[in-house]
N, C-alpha and C positions, 0 to 999 in steps of 0.2 A: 478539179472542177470547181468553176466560182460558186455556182447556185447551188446548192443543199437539191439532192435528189429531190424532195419532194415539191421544189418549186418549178420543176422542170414540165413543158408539156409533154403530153403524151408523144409525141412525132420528137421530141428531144430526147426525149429517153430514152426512145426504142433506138436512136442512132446509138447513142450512147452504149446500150448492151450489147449491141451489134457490133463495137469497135473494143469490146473489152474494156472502154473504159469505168464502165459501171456495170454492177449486177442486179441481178433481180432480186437478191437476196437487199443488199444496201437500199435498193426503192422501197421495199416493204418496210423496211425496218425504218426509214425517215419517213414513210408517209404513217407507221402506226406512232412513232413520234408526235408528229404534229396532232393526231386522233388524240391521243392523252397528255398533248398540253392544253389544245384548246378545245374539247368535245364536252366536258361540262356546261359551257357556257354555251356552246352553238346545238348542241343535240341535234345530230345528224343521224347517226349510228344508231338501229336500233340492236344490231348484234354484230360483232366486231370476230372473224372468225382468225384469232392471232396465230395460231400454233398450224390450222391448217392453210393458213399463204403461208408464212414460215417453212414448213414443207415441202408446198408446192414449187416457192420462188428455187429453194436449191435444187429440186429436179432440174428446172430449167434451166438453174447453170451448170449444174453436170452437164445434161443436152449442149448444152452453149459448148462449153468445153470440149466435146467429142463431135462438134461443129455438126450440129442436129439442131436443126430449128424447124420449130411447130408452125408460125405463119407472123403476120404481121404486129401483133399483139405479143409477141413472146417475152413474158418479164413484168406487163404491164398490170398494175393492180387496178381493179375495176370494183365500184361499188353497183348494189343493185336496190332498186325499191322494191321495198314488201310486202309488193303481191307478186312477183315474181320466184319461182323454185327455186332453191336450190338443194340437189342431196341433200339430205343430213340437217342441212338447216333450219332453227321452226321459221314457220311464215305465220305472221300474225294478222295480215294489213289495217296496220293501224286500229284495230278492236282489241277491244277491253277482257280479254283471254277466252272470250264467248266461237273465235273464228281459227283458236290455234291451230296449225299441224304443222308435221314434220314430212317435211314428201321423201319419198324415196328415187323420186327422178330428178335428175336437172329441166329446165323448162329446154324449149326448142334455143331460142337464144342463149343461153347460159352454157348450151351442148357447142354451140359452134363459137364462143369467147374463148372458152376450153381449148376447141381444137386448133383457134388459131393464136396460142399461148399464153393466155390472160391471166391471171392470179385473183382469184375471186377472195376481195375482201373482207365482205361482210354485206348487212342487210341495212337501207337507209329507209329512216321514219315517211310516209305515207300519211296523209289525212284518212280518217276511217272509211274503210273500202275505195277507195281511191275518188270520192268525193269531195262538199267543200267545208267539215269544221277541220279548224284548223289542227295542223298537228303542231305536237312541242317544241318543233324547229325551231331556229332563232335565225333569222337573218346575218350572217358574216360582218356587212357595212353596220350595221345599228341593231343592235336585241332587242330593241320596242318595235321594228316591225316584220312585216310577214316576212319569209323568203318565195312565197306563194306556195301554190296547189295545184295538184297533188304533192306532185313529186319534191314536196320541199327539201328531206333530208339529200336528194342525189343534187340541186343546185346548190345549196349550202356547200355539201361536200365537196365538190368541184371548188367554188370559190374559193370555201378555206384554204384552198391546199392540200386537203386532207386524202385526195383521190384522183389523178388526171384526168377520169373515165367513168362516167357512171350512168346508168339505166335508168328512166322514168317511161311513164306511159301520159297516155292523152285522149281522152275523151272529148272533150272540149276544148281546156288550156293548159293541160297540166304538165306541158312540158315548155312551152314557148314563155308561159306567163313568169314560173319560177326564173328562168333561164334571164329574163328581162330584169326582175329583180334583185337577181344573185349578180349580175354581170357578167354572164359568161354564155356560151353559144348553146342554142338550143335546136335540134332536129328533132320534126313531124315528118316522116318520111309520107310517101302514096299507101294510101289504106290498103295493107295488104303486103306489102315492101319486106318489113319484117317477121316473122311466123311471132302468132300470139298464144301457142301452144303452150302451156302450164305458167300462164299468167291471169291473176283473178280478174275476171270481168267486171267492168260495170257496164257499160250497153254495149254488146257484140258488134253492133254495124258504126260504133263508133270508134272503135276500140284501137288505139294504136299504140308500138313500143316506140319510144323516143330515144335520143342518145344526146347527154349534155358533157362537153368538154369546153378547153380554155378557147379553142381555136378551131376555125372552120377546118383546117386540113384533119386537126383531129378528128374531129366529128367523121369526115369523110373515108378515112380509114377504116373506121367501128363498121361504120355503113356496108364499104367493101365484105367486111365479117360477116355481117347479119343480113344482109338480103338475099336475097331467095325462095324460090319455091317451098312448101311444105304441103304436103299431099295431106294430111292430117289437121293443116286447121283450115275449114271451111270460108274464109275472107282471104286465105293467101291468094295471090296475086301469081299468077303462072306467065313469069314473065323475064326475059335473059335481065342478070343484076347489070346495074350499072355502070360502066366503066366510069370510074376514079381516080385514075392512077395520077393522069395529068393535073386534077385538081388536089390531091397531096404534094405531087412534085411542084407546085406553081406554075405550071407550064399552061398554055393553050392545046386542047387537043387536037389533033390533026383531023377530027369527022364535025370539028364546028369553024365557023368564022371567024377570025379574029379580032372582032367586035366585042363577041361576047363576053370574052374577058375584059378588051382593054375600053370597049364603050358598049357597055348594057345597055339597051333598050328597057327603061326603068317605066311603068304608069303608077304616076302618084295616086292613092284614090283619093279622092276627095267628096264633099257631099254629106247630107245629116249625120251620117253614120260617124262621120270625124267628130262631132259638135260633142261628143263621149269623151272625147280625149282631153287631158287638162291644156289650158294656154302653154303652160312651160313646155308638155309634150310636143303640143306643135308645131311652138316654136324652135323647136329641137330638130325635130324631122326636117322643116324648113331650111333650118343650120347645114344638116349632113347633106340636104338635095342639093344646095348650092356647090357645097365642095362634091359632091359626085357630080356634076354639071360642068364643074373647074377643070376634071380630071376627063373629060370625054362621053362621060353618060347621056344618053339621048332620054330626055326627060317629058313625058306625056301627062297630063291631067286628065282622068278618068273617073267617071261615074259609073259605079257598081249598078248593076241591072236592078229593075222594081220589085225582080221576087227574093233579091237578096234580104229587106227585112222580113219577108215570111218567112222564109228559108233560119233567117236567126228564131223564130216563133217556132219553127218544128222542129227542132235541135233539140230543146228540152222535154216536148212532148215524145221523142223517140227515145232518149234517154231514162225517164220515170218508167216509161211501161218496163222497157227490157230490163232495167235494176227489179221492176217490180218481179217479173219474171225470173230473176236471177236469184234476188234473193226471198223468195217465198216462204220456202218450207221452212229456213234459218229464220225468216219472220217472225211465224209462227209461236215461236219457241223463245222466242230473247230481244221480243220489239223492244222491250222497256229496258234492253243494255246498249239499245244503239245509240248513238249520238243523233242530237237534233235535226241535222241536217240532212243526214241522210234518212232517216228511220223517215223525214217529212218527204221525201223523194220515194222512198219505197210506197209509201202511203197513198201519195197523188200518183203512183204509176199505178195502183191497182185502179183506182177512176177511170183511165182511158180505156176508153171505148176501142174495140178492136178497127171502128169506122176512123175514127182521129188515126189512130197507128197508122194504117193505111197510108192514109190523107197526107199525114206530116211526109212520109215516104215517098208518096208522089210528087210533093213540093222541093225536097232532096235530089229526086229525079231531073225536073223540070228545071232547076236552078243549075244541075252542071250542065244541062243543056244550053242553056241560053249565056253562061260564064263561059264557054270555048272560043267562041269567037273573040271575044275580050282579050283569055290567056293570049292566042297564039300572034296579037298582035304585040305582045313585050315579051320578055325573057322572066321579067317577074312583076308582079303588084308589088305596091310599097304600102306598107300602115305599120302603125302602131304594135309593138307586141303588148301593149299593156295600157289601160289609161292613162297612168302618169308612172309614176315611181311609186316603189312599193309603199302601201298603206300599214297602218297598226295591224299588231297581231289577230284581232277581232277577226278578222276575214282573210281571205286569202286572195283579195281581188276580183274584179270585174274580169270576165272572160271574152264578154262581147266583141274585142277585136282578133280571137282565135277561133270565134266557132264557124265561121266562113269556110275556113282549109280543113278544120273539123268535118264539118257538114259534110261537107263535098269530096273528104277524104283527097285532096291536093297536099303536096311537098310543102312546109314551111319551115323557113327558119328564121329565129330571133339572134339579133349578130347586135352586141353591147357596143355602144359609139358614143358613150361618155359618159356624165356626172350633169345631177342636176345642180340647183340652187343650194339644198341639204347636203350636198356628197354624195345621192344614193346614185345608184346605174339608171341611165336608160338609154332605150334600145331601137331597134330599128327592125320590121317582121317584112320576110320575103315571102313570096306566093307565086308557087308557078304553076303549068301544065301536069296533068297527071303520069306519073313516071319519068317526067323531067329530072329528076334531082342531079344529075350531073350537071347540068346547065345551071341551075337550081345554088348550089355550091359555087360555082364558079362567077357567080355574079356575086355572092356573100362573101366571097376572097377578095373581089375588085371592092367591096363595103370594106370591109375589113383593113386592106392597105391605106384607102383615103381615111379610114374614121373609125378604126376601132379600136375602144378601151384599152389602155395599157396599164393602168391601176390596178391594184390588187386589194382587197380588204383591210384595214386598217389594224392586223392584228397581232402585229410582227410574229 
């Protein structure tokens, strides 16, 4: 094999184990390689569980070997962000030893990574409760800036190398934003898509599990794993999972049109809300619309509806109270060991008036109301997964162009379509109908073949 196990994607490896020519044992042990050559520097990892993949990965190849295979995942190491379970493992998310524990369950997610034969890594840095100071991460392309937020340690980790596969969540941006910064592909699935069952909250009705990998077919695989029903968390989605098969295989499915893959029906948005995004950004987007135009894409200019800026205006007002709600009683007791940013969000969510709660709520209503008619005229919106390219460590970036599919709890994906002026990533954000995401993917593969990143981190 030319490539070192660990530079391999997820959908390359698993053929790979599949054919004997690689084990699950040699993945682990090249991707905990590259963790201790380059994890000082990037701090991803906030707990590295060595001995039990080691483990696990030779279960799997015994199994392998007595031609038992657990599901589409068998072999693959997966990191996860930490606010999510796992047995045995402590969960920290990102505070200051004030929010430890050790759970004794896997979360909903992490129970069916498991079953469909994943090798749980280890646990990746988080900003505190999955808010916005920033956490220790370091950016892959450059250590002076962000990798963004939340979920910084699982885009880092993806980038480096150091993990095919790994878990973040999303509230607002915390899975598309990193994902844009790191270089590498980022899923928001439909709110509700994947069970958020023993994952820390921070606003319920916001709340979503994200999946960052090198590649959209990756991502679409995970997806396959994780979606589903869960009677036990109150926002699951009761709804059949998506078929994917054909968007792994690169094929067109047979229950869509052959547009869809080979000419998207793309609506650019356009309008104030762009005037956020840097020159270089747009001029980027600009860039990829032309060559997706070149390749067949049917390309629309669209203006986002009037209550889409209120709709950004009640995104944080729903967010403060339910953090305020969440974390109360832990308030109470350790306001003065939270970090700034958040403790000021727990703070202004006890302000809000149960009448605002409401209010912003009905505006969240009203807004997917009046966005369907929009969706069902493209296969997806096109903007910005992020203002520009990632900023200094100070922050973790503007969210403003993720909290729309936040909001509105809509399918998004950030899909990396090059280098700026500096070398950093950026990217390109899809948005589609609610429980689209096979369409959804299959338009971010057609992204993907015309314009997507083939660069790796600068780290050998």
């Amino acid at each position: 094999m030319s490539a070192p196990p660990h530079a391999l994607t997820a959908l390359e490896a698993a053929a790979a184990i599949r054919a004997s020519r690689l084990s699950a044992a040699s993945l682990v042990e090249s991707c905990l390689g590259r963790i201790e050559r380059h994890d000082a520097d990037i701090r991803a990892w906030v707990t590295v569980d060595r001995e039990g993949a080691r483990a696990e990965a030779a279960r799997l190849d015994e199994e392998a070997r007595e031609g038992r295979w657990r599901g589409a995942l068998h072999g693959l190491p997966v990191g996860l962000k930490d606010i999510v379970h796992v047995a045995g493992l402590p969960t920290a998310a990102g505070a200051r030893g004030f929010a430890d524990t050790v759970p004794s369950a896997d979360a909903a997610s992490v129970a069916r990574l498991r079953q469909a034969g994943a090798v749980i890594l280890g646990k990746l840095h988080t900003t505190e409760f999955a808010y916005a100071d920033p956490a220790v991460t370091r950016n892959p392309w450059r250590a002076d800036r962000t990798p963004g937020g939340s979920s910084a340690g699982s885009a880092a980790a993806v980038a480096a190398r150091m993990v095919p596969l790994a878990l973040g969540t999303q509230t607002v941006g915390s899975v598309l934003r990193p994902a844009a910064f790191c270089g590498v592909v980022g899923l928001k699935p439909t709110y509700g898509r994947i069970s958020r069952r023993g994952v820390i909250p921070l606003a319920w009705s916001l709340d979503h599990v994200g999946i960052l990998a090198r590649t959209v077919a990756d991502v679409a695989v995970v997806l396959g794993v994780l979606a589903g029903h869960d009677p036990v968390d109150p926002g699951s989605v009761d709804a059949a999972p998506p078929d994917l098969d054909a968007v792994v295989a690169g094929r067109t499915p047979a229950t869509e049109p052959e547009e869809v893959t080979r000419a998207p029906r793309l609506g650019l948005v356009e309008g104030p809300l762009l005037d956020r995004a840097t020159p270089e950004m747009r001029a980027h987007l600009d860039g990829v619309a032309r060559a997706l135009a070149a390749r067949g894409a049917a390309l629309t200019r669209v203006e986002l509806p009037a209550v889409i800026p209120v709709l950004l205006s009640a995104v944080p007002v729903v967010l403060y109270a339910e953090a305020a709600a969440y974390h109360a009683e832990r308030h109470r007791y350790h306001a003065a060991r939270y970090r700034p940013r958040i403790r000021a969000a727990v703070e202004l969510g006890r302000l809000v008036s149960a009448t605002d709660y409401l209010r912003a709520q009905r505006v969240r209503r009203e807004a997917a109301r009046v966005m369907r008619p929009l969706l069902e005229r493209v296969d997806a919106l096109v903007l910005p997964p992020a203002t520009g390219p990632a900023p200094d460590r100070s922050t973790t970036g503007d969210p403003v162009f993720n909290a729309l599919a936040s909001g509105l709890g809509l399918p998004a994906i950030s899909v990396p379509t090059g280098l700026g002026t500096d070398g950093l990533p950026l990217g390109l954000q899809l948005v589609a109908a609610p429980l689209l995401e096979a369409r959804l993917l299959q338009v971010a593969r057609f992204v993907e073949d015309v314009a997507g990143l083939r660069d790796a981190p600068p780290l050998g």
